[in-house]
N, C-alpha and C positions, 0 to 999 in steps of 0.2 A: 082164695079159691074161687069166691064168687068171680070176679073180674076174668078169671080165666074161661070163667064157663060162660059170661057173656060174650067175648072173644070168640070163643069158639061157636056160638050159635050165630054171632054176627058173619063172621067167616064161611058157615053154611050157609047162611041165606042170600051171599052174594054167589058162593059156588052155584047152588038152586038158579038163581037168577041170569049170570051169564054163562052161556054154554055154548062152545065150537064145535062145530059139526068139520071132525079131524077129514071126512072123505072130500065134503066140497071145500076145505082150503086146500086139501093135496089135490083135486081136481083145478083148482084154481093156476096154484102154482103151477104144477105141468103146464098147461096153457099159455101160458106166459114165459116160461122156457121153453116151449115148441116153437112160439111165432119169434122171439126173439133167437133161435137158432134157423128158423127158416130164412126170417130178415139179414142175417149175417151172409150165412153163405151163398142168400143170390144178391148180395151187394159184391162178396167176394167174386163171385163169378163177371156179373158187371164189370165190375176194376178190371178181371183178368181180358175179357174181353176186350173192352177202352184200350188195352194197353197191347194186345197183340193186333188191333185192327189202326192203331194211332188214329182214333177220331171216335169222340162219344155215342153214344146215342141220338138221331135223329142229323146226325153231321157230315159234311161231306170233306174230302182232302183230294190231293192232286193223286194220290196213288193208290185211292179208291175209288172206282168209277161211282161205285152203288153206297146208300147208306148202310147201317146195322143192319144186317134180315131177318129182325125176329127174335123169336123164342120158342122152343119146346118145351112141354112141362114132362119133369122125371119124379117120380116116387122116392124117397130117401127114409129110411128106417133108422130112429133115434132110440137112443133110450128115453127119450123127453116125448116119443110118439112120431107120429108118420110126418114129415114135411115135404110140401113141394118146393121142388126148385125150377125156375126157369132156367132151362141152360140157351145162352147164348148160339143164335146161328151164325156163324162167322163169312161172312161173303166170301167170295173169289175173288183174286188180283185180275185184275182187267188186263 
């Protein structure tokens, strides 16, 4: 009986000792799903981009006269929290 009751006081005094503060690891983690869904969808956007203008970022082609033009930022509502996205300005065909 003794061994268990030192067990159990050893077991409290590490409970005592370390302790998670559950609100900043759940503020943590949001954070960390917010910027990696933000980072997602303006890479997706990018791609999408790239691939309707045929030529990357900062690039020129024979049936683009102009480079990429930019970006707008839009508000996007997550359940991970608010992200921004740059959406793509897509030039005119020359």
């Amino acid at each position: 009986m003794e061994a268990k009751s030192k067990e159990y006081a050893a077991s409290s005094v590490v409970r005592n000792f370390v302790s998670i503060d559950e609100g900043k690891t759940q503020s943590h983690v949001n954070g960390i799903v917010r910027s990696t869904v933000e980072e997602t969808l303006n890479g997706l956007l990018d791609a999408e981009a790239d691939r309707l203008c045929g030529v990357c970022k900062y690039e020129r082609s024979e049936s683009w006269k102009d480079t990429r033009a930019g970006h707008y930022d839009r508000k996007l509502q997550t359940q991970a929290g608010e992200v921004v996205l740059k959406v793509p300005n897509r030039p005119q065909r020359a």
